[in-house]
TORMAR-69745 format. One record per residue: z, x, y of N, C-alpha, C in turn; residue in one letter. Coordinates in steps of 0.02 Angstrom, whole numbers, padded with zeros to 5 digits, always signed. Atoms other than C-alpha are relative to their C-alpha. Layout:
BEGIN
ZXYZXYZXYa ...
This chain:
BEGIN
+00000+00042-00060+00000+00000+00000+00000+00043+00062x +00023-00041-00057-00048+00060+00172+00095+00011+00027x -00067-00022-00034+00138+00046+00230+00043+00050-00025x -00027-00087+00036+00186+00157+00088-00016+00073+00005x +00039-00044-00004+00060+00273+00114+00035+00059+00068x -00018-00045-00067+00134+00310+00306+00055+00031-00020x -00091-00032+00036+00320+00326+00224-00020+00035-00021x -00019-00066+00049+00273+00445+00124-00019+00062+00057x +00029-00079-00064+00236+00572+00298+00042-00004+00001x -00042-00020-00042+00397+00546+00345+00044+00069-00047x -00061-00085+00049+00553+00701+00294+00051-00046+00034x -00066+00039-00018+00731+00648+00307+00020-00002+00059x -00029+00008-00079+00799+00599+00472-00055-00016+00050x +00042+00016-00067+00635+00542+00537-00017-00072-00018x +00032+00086+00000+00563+00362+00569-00050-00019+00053x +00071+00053-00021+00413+00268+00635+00022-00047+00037x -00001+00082-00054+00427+00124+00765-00074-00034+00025x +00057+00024-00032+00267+00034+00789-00002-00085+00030x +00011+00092-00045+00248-00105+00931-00051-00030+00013x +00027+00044-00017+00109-00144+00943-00036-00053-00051x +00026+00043+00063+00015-00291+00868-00040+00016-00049x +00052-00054+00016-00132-00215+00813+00015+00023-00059x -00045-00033+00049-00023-00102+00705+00028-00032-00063x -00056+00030+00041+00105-00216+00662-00040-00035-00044x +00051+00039+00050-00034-00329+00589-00024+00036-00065x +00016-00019+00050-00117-00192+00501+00050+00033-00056x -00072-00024+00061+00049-00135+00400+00023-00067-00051x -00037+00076+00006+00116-00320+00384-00057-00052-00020x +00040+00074+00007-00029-00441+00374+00022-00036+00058x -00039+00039-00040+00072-00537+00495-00026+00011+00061x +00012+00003-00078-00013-00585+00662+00040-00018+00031x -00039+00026-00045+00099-00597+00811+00018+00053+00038x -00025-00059-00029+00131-00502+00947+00071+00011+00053x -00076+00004-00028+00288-00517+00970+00077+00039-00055x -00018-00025+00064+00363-00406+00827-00005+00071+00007x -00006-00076+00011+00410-00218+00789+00008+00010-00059x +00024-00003+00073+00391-00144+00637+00042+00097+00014x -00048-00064-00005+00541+00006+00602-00014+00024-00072x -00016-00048+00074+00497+00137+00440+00034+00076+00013x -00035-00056+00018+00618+00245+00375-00014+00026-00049x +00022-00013+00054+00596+00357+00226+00019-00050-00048x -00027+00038+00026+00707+00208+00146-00002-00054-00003x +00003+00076-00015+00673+00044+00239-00041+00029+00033x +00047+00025-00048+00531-00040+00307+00006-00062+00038x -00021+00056-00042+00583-00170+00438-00040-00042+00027x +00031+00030-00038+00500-00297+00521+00038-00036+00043x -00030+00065-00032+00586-00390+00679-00030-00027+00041x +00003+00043-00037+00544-00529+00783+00033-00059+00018x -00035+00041-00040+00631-00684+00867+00005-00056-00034x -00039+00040+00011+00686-00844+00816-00077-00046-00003x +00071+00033+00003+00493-00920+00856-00046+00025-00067x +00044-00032+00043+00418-00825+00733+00018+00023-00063x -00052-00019+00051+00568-00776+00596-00028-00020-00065x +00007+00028+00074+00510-00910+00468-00068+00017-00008x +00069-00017-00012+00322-00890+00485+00008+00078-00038x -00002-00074+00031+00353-00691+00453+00048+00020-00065x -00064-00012+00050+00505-00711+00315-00076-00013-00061x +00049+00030+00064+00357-00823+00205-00067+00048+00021x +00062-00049-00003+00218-00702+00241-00009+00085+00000x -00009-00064+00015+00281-00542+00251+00025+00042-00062x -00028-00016+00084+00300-00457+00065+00013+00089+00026x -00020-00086-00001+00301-00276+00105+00039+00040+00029x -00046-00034-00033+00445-00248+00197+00067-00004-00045x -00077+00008+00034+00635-00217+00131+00026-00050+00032x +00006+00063-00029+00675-00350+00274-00034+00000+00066x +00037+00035-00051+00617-00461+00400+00078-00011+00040x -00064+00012-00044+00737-00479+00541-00017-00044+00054x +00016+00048-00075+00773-00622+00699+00033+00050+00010x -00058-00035-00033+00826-00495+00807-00035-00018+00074x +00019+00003-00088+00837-00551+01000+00003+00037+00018x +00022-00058-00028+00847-00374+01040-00007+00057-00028x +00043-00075+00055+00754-00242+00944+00051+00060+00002x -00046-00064+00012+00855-00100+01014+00068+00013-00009x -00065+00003+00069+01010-00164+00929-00023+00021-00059x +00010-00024+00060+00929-00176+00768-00018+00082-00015x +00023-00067-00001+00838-00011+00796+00072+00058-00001x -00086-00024-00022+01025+00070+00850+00024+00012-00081x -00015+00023+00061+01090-00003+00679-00035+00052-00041x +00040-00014+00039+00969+00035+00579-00032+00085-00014x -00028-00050-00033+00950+00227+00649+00050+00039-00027x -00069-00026+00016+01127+00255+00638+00016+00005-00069x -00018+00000+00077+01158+00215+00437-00054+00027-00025x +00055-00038+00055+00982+00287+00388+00023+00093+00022x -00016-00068-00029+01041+00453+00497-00079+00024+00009x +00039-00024-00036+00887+00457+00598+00027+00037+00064x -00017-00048-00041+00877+00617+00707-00061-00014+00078x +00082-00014-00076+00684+00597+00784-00053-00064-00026x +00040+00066+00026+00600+00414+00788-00057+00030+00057x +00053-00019-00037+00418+00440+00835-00059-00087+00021x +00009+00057-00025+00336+00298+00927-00080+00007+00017x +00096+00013-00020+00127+00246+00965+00006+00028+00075x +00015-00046-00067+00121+00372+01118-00042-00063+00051x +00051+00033-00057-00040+00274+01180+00023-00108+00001x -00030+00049+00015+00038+00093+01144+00072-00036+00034x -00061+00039-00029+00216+00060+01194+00001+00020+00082x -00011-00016-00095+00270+00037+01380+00037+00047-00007x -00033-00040-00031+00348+00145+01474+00071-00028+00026x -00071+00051-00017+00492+00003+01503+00019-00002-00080x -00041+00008+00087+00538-00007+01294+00011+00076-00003x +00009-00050+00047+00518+00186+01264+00064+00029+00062x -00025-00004-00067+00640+00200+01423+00065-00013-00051x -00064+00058+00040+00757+00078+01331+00009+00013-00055x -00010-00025+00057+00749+00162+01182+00010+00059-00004x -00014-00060-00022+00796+00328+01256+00070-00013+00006x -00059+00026-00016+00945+00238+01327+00050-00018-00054x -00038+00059+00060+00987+00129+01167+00033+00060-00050x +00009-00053+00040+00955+00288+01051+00060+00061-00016x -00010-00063-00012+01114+00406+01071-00019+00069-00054x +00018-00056+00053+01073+00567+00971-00063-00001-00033x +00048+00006+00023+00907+00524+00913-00051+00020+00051x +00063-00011-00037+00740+00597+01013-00058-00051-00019x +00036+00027+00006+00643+00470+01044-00067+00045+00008x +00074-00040+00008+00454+00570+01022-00056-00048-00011x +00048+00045-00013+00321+00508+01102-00089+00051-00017x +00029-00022-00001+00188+00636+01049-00047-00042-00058x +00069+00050+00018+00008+00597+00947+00016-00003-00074x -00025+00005+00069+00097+00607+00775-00004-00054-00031x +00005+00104+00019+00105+00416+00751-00049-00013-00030x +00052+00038-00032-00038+00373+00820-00060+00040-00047x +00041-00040+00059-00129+00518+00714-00008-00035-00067x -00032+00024+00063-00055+00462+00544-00042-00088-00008x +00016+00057+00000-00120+00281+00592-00061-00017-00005x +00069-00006-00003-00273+00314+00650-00039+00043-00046x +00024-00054+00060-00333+00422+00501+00007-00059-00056x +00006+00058+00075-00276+00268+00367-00046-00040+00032x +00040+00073-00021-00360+00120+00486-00088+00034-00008x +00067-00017+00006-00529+00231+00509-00044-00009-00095x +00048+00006+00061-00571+00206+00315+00021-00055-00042x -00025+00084+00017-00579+00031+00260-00003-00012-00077x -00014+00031+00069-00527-00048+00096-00042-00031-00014x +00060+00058+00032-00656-00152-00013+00038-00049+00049x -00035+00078-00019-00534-00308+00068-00033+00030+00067x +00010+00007-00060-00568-00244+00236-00056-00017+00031x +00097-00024-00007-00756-00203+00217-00023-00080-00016x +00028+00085+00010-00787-00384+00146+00027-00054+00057x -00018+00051-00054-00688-00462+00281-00047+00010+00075x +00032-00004-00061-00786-00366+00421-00077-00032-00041x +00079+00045+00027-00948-00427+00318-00018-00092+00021x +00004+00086-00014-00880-00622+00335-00016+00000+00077x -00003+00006-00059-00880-00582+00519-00046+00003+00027x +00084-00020-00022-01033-00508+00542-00047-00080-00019x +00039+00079+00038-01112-00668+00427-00001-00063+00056x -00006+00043-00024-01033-00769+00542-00035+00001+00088x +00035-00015-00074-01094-00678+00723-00087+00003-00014x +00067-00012+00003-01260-00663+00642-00026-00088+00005x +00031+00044-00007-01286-00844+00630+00021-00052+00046x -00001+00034-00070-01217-00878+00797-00063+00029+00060x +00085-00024-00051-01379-00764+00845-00027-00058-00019x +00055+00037+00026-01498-00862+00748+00009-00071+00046x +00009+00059-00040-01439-01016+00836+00001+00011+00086x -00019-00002-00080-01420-00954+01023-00076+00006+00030x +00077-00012+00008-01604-00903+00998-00017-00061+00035x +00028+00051-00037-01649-01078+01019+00030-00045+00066x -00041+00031-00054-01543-01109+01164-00025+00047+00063x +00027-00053-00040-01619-00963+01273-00057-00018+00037x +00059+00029-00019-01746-01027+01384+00018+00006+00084x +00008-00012-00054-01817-01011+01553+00050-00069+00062x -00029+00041-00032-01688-01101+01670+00078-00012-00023x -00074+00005+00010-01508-01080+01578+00020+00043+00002x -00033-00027-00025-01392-00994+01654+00030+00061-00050x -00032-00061+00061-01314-00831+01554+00074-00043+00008x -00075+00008+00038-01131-00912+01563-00002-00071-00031x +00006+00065+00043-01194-01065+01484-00024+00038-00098x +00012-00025+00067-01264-00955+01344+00049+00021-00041x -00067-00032+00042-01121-00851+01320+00054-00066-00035x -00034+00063+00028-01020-01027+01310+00001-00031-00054x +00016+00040+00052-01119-01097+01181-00001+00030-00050x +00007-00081+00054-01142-00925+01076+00089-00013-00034x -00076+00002+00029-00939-00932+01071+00020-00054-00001x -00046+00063+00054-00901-01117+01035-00031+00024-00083x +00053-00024+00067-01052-01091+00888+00049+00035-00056x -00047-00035+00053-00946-00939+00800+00069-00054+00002x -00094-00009+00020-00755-01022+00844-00007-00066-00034x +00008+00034+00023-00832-01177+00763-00032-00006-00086x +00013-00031+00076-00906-01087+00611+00027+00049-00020x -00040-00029+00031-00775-01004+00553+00034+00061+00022x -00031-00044-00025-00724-00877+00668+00054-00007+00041x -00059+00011+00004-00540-00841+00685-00004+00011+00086x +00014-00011-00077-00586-00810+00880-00058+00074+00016x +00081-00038-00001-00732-00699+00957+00012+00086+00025x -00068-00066-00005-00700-00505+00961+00026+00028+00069x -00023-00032-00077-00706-00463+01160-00041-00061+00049x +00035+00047-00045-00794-00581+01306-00068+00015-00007x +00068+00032+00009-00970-00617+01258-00030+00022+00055x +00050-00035-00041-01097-00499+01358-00070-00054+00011x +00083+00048-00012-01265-00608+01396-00015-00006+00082x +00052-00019-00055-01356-00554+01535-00069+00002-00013x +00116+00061-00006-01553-00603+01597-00019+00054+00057x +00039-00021-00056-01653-00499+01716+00019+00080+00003x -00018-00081-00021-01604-00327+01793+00089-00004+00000x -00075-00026+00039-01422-00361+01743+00002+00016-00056x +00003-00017+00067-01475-00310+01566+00007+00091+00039x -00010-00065-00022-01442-00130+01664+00055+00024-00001x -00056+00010+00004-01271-00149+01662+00031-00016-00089x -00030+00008+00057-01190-00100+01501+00047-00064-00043x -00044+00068+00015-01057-00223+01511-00015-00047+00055x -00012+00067-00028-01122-00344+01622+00022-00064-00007x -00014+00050-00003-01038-00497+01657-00043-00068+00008x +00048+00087-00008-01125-00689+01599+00052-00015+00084x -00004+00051-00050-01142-00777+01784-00027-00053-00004x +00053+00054-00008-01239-00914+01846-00087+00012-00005x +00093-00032+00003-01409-00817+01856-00024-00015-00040x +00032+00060+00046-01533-00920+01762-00041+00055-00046x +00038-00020+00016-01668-00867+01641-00044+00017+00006x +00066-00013-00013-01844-00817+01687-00066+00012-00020x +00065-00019+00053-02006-00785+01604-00017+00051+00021x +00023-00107-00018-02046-00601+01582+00090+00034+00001x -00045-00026-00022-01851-00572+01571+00044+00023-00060x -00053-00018+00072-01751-00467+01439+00072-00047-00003x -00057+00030+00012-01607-00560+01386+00043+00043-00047x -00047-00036+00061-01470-00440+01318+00092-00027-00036x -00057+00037+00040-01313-00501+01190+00035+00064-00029x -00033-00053+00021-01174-00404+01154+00056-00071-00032x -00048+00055+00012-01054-00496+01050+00017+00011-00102x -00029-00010+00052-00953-00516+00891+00047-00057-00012x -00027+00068+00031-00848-00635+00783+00076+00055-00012x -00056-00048+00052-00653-00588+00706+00014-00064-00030x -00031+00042+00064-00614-00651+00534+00048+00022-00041x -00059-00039+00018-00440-00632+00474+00038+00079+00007x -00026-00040-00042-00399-00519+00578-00046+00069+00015x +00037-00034-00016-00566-00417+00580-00061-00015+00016x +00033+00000-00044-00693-00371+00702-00077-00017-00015x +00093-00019-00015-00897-00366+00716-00022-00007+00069x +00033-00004-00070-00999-00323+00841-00088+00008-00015x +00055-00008+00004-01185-00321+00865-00010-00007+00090x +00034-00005-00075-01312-00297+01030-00052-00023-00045x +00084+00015-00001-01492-00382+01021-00022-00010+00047x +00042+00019-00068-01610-00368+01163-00048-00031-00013x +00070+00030+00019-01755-00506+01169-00031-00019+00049x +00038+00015-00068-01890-00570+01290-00009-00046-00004x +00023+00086-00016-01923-00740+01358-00052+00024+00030x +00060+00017-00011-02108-00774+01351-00060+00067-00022x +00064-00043+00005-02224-00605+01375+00049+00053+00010x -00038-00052-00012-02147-00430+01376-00071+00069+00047x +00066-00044-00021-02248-00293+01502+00018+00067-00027x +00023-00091+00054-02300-00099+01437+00076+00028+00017x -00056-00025-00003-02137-00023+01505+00062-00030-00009x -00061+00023+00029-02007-00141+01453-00003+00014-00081x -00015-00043+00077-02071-00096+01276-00003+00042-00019x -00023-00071+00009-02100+00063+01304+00082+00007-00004x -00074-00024-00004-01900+00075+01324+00031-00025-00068x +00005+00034+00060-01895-00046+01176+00020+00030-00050x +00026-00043+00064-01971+00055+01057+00055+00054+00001x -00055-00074+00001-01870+00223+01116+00077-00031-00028x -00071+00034+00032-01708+00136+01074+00010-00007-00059x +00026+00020+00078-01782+00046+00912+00026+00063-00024x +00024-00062+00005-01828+00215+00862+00059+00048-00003x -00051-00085-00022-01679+00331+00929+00044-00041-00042x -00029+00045+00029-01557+00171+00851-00016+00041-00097x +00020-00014+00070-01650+00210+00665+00014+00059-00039x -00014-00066+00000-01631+00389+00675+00080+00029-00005x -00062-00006+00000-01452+00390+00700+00029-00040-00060x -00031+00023+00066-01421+00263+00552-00019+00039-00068x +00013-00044+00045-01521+00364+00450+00033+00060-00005x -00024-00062+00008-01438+00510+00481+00092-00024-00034x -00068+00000+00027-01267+00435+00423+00028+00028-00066x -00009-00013+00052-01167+00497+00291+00087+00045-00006x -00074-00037+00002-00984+00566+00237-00020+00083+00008x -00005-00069-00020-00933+00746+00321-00061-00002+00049x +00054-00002-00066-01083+00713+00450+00030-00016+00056x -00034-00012-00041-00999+00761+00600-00014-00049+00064x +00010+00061-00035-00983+00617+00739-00047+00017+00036x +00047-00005-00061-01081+00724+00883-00067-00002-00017x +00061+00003+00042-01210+00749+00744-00034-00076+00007x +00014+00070+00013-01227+00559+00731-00023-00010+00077x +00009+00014-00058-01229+00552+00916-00071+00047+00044x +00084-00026-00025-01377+00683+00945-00051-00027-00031x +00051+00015+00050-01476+00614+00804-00031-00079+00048x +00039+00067-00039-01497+00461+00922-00022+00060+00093x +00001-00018-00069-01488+00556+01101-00032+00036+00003x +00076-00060-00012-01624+00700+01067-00036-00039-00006x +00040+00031+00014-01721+00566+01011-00036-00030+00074x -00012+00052-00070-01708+00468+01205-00027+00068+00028x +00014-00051-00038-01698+00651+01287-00078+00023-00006x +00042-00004-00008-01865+00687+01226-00063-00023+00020x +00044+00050-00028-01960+00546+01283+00030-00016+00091x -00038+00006-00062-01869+00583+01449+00048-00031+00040x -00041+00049-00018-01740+00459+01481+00077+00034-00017x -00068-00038+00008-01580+00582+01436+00056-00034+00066x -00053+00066-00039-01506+00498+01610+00029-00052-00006x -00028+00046+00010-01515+00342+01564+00015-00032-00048x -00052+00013+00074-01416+00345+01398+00065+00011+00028x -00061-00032-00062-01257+00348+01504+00094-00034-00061x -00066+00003+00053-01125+00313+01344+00006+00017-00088x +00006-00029+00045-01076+00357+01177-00027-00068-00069x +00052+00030+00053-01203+00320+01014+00042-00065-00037x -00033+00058+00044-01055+00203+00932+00090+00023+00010x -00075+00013+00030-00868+00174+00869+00022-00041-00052x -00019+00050+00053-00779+00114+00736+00027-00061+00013x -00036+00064+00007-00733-00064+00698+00045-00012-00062x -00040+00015+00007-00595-00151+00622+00032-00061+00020x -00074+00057-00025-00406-00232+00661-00025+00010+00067x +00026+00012-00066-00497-00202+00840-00082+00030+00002x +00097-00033-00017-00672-00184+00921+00001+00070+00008x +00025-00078-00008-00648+00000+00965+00068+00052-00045x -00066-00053+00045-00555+00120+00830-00045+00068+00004x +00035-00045+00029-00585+00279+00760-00062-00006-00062x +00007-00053-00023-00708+00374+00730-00039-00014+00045x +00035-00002-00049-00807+00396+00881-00052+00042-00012x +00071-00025+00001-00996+00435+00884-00008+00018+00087x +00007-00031-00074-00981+00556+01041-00015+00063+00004x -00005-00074+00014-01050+00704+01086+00069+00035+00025x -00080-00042-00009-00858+00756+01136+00039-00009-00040x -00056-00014+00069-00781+00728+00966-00046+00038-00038x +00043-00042+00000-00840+00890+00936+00021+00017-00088x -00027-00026+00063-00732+00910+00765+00000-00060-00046x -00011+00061+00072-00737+00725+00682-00048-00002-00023x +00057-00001+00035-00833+00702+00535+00017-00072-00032x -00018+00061+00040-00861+00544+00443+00014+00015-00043x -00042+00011+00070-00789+00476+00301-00027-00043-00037x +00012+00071+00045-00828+00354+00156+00048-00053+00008x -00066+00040-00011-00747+00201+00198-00020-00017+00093x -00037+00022-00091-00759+00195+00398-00080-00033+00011x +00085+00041-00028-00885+00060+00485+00008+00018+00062x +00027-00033-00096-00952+00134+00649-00085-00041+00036x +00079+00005-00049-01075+00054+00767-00058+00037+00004x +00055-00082-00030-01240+00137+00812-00040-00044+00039x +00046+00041-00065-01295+00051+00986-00004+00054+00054x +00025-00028-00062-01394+00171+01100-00024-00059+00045x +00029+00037-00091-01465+00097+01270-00011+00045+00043x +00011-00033-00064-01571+00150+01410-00004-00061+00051x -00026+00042-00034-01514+00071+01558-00057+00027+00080x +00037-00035-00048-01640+00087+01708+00036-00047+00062x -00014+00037-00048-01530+00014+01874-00064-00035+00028x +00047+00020-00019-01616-00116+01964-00088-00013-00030x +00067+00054+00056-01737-00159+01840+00025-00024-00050x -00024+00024+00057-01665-00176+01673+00016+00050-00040x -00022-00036+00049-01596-00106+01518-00032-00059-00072x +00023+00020+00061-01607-00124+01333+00052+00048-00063x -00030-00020+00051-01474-00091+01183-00005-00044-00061x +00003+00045+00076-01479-00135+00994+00057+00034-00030x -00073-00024+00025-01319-00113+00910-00023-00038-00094x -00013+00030+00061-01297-00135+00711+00091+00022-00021x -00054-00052+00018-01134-00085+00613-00032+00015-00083x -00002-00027+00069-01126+00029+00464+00055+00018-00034x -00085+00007+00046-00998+00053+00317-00049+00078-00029x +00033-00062+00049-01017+00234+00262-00002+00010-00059x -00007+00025+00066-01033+00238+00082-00014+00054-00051x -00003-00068+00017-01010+00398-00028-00065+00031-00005x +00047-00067-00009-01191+00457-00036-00060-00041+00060x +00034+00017-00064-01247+00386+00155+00015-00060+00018x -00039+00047-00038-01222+00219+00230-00030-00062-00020x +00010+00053+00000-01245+00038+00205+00012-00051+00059x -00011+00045-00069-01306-00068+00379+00039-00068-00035x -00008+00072-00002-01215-00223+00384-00016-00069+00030x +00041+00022-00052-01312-00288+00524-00072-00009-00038x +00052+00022+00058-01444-00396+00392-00051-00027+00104x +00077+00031-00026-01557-00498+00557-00038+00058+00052x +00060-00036-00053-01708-00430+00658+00020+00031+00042x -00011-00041-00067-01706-00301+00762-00051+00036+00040x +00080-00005-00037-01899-00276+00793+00002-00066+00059x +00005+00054-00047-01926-00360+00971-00018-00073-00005x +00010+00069+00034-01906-00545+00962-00028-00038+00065x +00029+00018-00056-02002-00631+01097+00011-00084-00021x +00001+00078-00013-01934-00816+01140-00060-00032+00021x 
């Protein structure tokens, strides 16, 4: 079990505190973010409040107990004190700066340690997904893919991008998605230039890329996809940029594979762009892993100069050239690396689809 797995890093006198949800979910099963999650080499704790007690008593199996505690850094105190913790190490990038304060205070004799030890340990199990995990991000994907297929016919000259995005995310939270993974990208015109542009009122147009960034979460995991398409006629340099994407996109999935080093993954698309001259306007990194959230480890960057993949981890691969004031164009799939190279999970079209 993954919660066993962390116990077994610890040495005597040390312990784990993880607050956030995220975490607590992926140890526990147990959504809520209102909960801490205390391992010792001996006990694995879970507490939360009086709202949430019974809910987590009947759902939580992998802990020694489940606790109502109205204030964590009692139990923590407690709990501490009789295990003869010396040095509890806490999610550095995660907890406030008001709990880790309060747990300095609460703590006597114990160093609270806020360094990347945790957060290491965590991020090294979540980056390589379980058959359960890999089939759950599959239901997700299943389910964002055939909130494309239907948004398709909703795309037309005269509806607004935050009417699209609207209808894109009832679509999934009505077919089976547990909620949608980040705010629904859908932009029309020369806001397709804008990575993350924000759906407004700005209508549709004929002759106008329409780009979708978007994803489903099912039981507590992510998908993501990008498709860029054209309403009506597409002209020579919107597919010229097209193609380079297509193209630089293919190159980078192909190149996947365990011990293939992330920046590797990330030139294998970006020489591709640089040589057709557009190296400017690739202005972010080739992908990231998905999961218990839209952005985990590993990162497809050329500045994770030392990570290599793994069997087991699903990573994005969405380049984009973004030309301000005219338009852009990204295609995103995800992939599950798979011991001898990768398996897309991203099954619909990704040759230009012209409404």
């Amino acid at each position: 079990m993954n919660i066993e797995n962390l116990a077994s890093t610890l040495a005597q006198g040390e312990a784990y505190l993880i607050t956030s949800a995220e975490n607590c979910f992926y140890f526990t099963g147990f959504q809520n973010g209102e909960g801490v999650l205390l391992i010792t080499p001996k006990e694995r704790v879970y507490m939360t409040d009086g709202r949430y007690i019974e809910a987590a008593g009947k759902q939580i199996t992998c802990c020694t107990d489940v606790l109502d505690a109205p204030v964590f850094t009692d139990e923590i105190e407690r709990i501490c004190l009789f295990e003869g913790v010396k040095t509890l190490y806490v999610e550095q990038g995660r907890v406030t700066l008001g709990f880790y304060e309060k747990l300095r205070k609460a703590l006597a004799g114990v160093t609270v340690e806020g360094a990347d030890r945790l957060e290491d340990e965590i991020n090294a199990m979540r980056s390589v997904k379980s058959a359960e995990e890999v089939e759950k991000i599959k239901a997700a994907q299943e389910i964002a893919e055939k909130g494309f297929d239907f948004i398709l016919t909703r795309i037309k000259p005269g509806v607004s991008e935050i009417e699209i995005a609207r209808e894109l995310d009832y679509f999934m939270l009505t077919n089976g998605a547990q909620a949608v993974s980040f705010d629904t990208i859908a932009v029309t015109g020369a806001k397709t230039s804008m990575p993350h542009g924000v759906p407004g009122s700005q209508t549709v147009k004929r002759g106008d890329l329409f780009l979708l960034d978007f994803g489903a979460v099912y039981e507590g995991y992510h998908s993501d996809m990008t498709r860029t398409v054209v309403v009506g006629e597409i002209d020579g340099k919107k597919a010229e940029i097209y193609n380079i994407v297509l193209e630089a996109q293919k190159k980078a999935l192909d190149f996947l594979a365990p011990a293939v080093l992330c920046k590797d993954a990330d030139a294998a698309a970006r020489d591709y762009i640089k040589e057709h001259g557009y190296a400017e306007s690739f202005t972010h990194s080739t992908g990231h892993g998905v999961g218990v959230e839209i952005h985990e480890k590993p990162n497809l960057s050329s500045r994770n100069e030392k990570g290599a993949l793994e069997a087991g981890n699903v990573v994005t691969v969405e380049p984009g050239l973004y030309l301000p004031g005219e338009f852009g164009v990204r295609i995103e799939d995800m992939a599950l690396i798979t011991p001898d190279g990768s398996e897309n999970l991203t099954k619909c079209k990704k040759e230009l689809i012209v409404i």
